[in-house]
Each structure stands twice: as C-alpha cells, then as structure tokens.
C-alpha positions as CSV (number, residue, x, y, z in Angstrom):
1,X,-5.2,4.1,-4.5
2,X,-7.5,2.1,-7.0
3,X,-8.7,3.2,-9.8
4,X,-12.4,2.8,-11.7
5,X,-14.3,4.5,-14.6
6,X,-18.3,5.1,-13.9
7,X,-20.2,7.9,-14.9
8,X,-20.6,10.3,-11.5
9,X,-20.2,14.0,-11.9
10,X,-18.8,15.0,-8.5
11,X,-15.2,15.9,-8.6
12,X,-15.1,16.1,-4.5
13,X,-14.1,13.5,-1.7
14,X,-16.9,11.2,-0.4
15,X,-17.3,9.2,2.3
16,X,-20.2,8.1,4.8
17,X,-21.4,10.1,7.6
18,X,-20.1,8.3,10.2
19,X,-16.4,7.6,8.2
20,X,-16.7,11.8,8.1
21,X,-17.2,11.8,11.4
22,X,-14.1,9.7,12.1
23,X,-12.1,11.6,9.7
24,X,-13.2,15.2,11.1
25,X,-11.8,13.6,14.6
26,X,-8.4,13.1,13.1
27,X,-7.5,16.1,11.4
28,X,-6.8,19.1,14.0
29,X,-9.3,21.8,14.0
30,X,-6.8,24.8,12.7
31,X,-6.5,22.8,9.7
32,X,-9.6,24.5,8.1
33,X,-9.0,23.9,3.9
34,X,-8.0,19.9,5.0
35,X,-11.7,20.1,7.4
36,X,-13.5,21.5,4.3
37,X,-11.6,19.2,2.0
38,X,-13.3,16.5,4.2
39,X,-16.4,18.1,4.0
40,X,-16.5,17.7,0.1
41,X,-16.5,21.6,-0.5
42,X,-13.4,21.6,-2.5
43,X,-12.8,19.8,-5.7
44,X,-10.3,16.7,-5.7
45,X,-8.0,18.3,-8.5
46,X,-7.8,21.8,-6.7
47,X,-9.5,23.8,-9.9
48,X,-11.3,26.0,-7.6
49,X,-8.9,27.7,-5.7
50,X,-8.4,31.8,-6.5
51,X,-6.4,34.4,-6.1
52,X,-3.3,33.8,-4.1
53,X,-4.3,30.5,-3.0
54,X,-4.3,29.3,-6.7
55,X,-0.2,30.2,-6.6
56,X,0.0,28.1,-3.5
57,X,-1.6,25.1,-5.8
58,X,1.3,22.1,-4.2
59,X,0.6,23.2,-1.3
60,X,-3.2,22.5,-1.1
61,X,-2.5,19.8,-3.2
62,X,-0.4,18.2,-0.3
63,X,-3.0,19.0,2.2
64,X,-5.5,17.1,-0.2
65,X,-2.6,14.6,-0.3
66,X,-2.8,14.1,3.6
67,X,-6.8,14.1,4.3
68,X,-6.4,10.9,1.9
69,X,-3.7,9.3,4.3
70,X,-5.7,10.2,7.5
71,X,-9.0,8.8,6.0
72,X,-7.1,5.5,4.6
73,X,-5.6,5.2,8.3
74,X,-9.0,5.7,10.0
75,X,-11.1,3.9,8.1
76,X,-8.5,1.1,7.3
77,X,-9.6,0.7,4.0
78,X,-8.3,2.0,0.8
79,X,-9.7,4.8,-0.6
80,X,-10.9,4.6,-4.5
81,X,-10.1,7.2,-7.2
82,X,-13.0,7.4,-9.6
83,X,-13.4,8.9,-13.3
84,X,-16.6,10.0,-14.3
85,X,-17.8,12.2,-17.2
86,X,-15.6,14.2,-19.3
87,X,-12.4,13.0,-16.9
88,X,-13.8,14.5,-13.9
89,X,-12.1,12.8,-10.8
90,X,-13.5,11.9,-7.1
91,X,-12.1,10.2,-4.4
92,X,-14.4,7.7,-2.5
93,X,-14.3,5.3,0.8
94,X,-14.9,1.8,-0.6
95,X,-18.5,1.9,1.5
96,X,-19.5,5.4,0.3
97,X,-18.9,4.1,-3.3
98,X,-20.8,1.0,-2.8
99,X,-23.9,2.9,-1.6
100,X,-23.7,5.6,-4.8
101,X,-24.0,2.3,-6.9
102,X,-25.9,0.2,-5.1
103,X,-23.8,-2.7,-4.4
C-alpha cells in the first residue's frame, strides 16, 4: 500500500460508488463490521470500537486487514493510505482519491 501526505480529515475507507458496489458483492453478507467497514462507518485505525469489541481490537483489525485485500483484488488497483491532519489516516481507491483532489 502507497503512502501520501495531504490534508483530508476523514480517517475512514473510500472508494467510488460503483468500486463500493463491487466491493459489497465480494464480501459475504454475514460479515456485517467488514460490510460497514466498506461502507466508511468505521474508522481505519479501529479507535471507535467499545466495550468488548475494543478487547477484540486484532481481530477487527484483521477484518479491516481483509476488506483492503478484497477491494485491491476487485478493483485491480492498489489501494492508497493517506495522512491528513494531525496524523489522521484514510485508505483510498486510486480513482476515489483522484476525484477528492481533482486530478
């Protein structure tokens, strides 16, 4: 995974619509925290988990781990990690990225 520096908030995993789409097909549907992952409602570095689930941290960390292989396969690209203010990470689909920045 590539790295880049740029100043985007957003500590959650972004891709297009369509590459979302794609990815959503790919994971299985019992797999809800890897769906939601997907989705972007859970941050990148796992800081919102609670209560039990923030004792079960490696384990959502490898499901985090995963939804980045699945999306890399599917999409065929490689997927970009990006730090943005005060160290806050994101992961981005090369396409997603280039429409955030307007390349």
């Amino acid at each position: 995974m590539k790295s880049l520096r740029l100043t985007l908030t957003d500590t959650r995993f972004h891709v297009t619509p369509d590459e979302l789409a794609a990815v959503l097909a790919a994971i299985p549907a019992r797999y809800t925290y890897m769906r939601d992952y997907a989705r972007g409602r859970y941050r990148v570095s796992g800081a919102d988990l609670r209560g039990k689930a923030n004792r079960y941290g490696a384990v959502y960390n490898h499901s985090r781990s995963r939804v980045h292989a699945i999306a890399t396969a599917v999409l065929g690209e490689s997927l970009v990690s990006v730090t943005g203010y005060r160290c806050a990470k994101s992961v981005w689909s090369m396409s997603a990225l280039g429409q955030e920045v307007g390349a």
